[in-house]
C-alpha positions in Angstrom: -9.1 -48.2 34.3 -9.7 -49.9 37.3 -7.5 -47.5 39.4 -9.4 -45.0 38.1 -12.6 -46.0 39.6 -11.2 -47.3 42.8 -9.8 -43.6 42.8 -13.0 -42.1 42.1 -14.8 -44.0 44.4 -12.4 -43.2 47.2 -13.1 -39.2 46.6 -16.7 -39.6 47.3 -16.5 -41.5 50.2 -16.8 -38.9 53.3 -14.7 -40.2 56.8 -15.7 -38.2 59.9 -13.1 -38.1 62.8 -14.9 -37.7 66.1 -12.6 -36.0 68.6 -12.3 -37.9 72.0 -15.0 -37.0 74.6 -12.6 -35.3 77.1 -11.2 -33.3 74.2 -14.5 -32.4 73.2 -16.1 -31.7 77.0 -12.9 -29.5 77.3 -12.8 -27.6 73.9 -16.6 -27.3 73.6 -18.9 -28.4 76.5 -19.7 -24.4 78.3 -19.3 -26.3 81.5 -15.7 -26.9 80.8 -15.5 -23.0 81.4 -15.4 -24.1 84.8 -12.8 -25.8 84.8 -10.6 -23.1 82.7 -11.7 -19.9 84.5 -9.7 -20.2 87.7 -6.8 -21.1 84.7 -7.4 -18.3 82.8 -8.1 -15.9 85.7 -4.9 -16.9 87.3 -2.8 -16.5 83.6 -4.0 -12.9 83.5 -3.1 -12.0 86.6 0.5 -13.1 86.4 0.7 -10.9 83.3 -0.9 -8.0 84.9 1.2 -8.0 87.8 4.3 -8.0 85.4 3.0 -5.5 82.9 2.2 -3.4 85.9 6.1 -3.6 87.1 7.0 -2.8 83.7 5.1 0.1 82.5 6.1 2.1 86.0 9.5 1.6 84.9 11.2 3.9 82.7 14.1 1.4 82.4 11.0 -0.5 79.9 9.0 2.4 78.7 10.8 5.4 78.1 14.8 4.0 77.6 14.2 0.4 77.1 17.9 -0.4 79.1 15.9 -3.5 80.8 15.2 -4.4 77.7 19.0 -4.0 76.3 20.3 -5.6 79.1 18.1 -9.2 78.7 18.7 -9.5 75.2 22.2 -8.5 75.8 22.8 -10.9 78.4 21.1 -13.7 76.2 23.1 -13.3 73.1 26.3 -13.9 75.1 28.6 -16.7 74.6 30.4 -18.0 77.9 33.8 -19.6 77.0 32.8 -22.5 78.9 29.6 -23.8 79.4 26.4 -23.6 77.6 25.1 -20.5 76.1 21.8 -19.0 77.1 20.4 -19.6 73.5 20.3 -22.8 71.8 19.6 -22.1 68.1 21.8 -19.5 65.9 19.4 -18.4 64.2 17.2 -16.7 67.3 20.8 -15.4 68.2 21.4 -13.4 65.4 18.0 -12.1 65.3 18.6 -10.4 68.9 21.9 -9.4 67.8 19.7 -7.2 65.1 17.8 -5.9 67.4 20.2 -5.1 69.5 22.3 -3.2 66.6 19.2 -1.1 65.4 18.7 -0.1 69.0 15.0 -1.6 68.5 14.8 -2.1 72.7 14.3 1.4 72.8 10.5 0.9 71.0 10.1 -2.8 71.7 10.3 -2.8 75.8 7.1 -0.2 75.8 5.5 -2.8 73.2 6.4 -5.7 75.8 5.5 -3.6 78.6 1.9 -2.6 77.7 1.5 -6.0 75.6 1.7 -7.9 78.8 -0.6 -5.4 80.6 -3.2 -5.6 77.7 -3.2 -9.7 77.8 -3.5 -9.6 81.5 -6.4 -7.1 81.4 -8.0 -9.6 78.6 -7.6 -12.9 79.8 -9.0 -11.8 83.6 -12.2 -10.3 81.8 -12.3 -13.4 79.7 -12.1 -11.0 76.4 -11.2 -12.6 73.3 -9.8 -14.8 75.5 -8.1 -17.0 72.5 -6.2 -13.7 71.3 -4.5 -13.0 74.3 -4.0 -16.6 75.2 -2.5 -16.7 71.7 -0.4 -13.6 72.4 0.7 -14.5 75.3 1.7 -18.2 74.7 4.2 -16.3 72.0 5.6 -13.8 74.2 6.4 -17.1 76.5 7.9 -18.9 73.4 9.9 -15.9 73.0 11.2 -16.0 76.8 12.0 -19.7 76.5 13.9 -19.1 73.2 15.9 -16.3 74.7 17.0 -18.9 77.0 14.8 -17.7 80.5 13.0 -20.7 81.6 11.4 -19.6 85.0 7.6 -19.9 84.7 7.4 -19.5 81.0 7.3 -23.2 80.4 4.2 -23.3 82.6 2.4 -20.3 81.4 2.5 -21.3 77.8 0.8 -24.6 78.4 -1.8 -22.8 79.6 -2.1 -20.4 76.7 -2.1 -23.2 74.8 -5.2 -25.2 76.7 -7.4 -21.8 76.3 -6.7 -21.2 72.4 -7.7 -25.0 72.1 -10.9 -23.9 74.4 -11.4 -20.6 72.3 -14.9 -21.2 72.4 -15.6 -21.6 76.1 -12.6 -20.5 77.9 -14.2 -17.4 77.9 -17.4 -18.7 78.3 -17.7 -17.4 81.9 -16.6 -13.5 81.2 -16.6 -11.1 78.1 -16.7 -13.3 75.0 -20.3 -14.6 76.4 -21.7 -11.7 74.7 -18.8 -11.0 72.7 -18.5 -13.8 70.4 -22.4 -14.4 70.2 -22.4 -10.4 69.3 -19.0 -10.7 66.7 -19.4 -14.2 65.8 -15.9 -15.8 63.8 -15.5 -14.6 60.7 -14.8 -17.9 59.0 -18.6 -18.2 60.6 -21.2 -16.0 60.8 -23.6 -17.3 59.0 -23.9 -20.7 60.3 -22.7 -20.5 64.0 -22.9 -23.6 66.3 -24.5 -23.9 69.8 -22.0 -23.1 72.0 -22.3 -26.7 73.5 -22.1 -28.8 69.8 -19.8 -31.4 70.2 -16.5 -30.8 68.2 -15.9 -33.0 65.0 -13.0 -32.8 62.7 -13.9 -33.6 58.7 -11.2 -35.3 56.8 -12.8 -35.4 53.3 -10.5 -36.2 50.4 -12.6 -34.1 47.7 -15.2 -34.7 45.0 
């Protein structure tokens, strides 16, 4: 019995979890927009300039053979030395796409795809989206075993989706999200400025 109330006791207690100050300025705070337009600016233009590449290629759009060749030169196993890819698992899952002949369709989808997230991160529209798209096209590059700049682009996609609300702050989603709202939210949105808290509450 006395569990039992401790228990109940416990369920209506309320803890709330203030996030630190610099994660809240960051993920919150419109003047942190500052700080993560010349980021997000510069994110979009790296994927503009490569969709740009791509989509005047036919090699990517109309035959997908770029395409072919990456994922085939990914899936290979060297008899000595490391392979490209570290987990089976994303191995065999290019190797299906490679037997269904899937480049032919998907390097047009990766082509435009990085155009699109270019187009929308530089005008700061829906900028969580694209960062969001983006950072998995990255994770995708990484897991296919080409490091180059992915490593660096993805921690940036991954800063503005934690900003959602003010990385775009300066650009489209001023208007847009004030105009769309989130739909987990539209009838109680925050000032854009509120200072992020995170509720842990362990029921009634």
């Amino acid at each position: 019995m006395a569990e039992t109330r401790l228990y109940n006791r416990l369920l209506k207690k309320e803890r709330v979890v203030r996030d630190p100050g610099f994660a809240q300025f960051l993920t919150s705070n419109p003047l942190a927009s500052l700080i993560w337009l010349p980021l997000r600016v510069w994110l979009g233009w790296q994927w503009l300039d490569a969709g740009l590449h791509k989509v005047t290629n036919p090699a990517w759009t109309k035959t997908g053979e770029a395409l072919k060749g990456f994922w085939m030169n990914a899936v290979a196993i060297p008899e000595g030395g490391r392979p490209a890819i570290a987990f089976d698992w994303y191995r065999e899952f290019l190797q299906f796409l490679l037997d269904i002949d899937a480049y032919t369709w998907f390097g047009s989808l990766i082509a435009y795809g990085e155009l699109l997230i270019g187009i929308a991160l530089i005008l700061g529209a829906f900028t969580g989206i694209a960062a969001l798209a983006g950072g998995f096209m990255n994770w995708n590059f990484i897991m296919a075993g080409s490091a180059s700049t992915n490593g660096l682009l993805f921690a940036i996609s991954v800063g503005l989706i934690l900003a959602w609300k003010v990385s775009g702050y300066i650009g489209a989603d001023y208007f847009l999200l004030n105009l769309i709202g989130a739909p987990w939210g539209r009838k109680e949105q925050a000032p854009a400025g509120r200072l992020a808290e995170s509720t842990v509450a362990a029921g009634d």
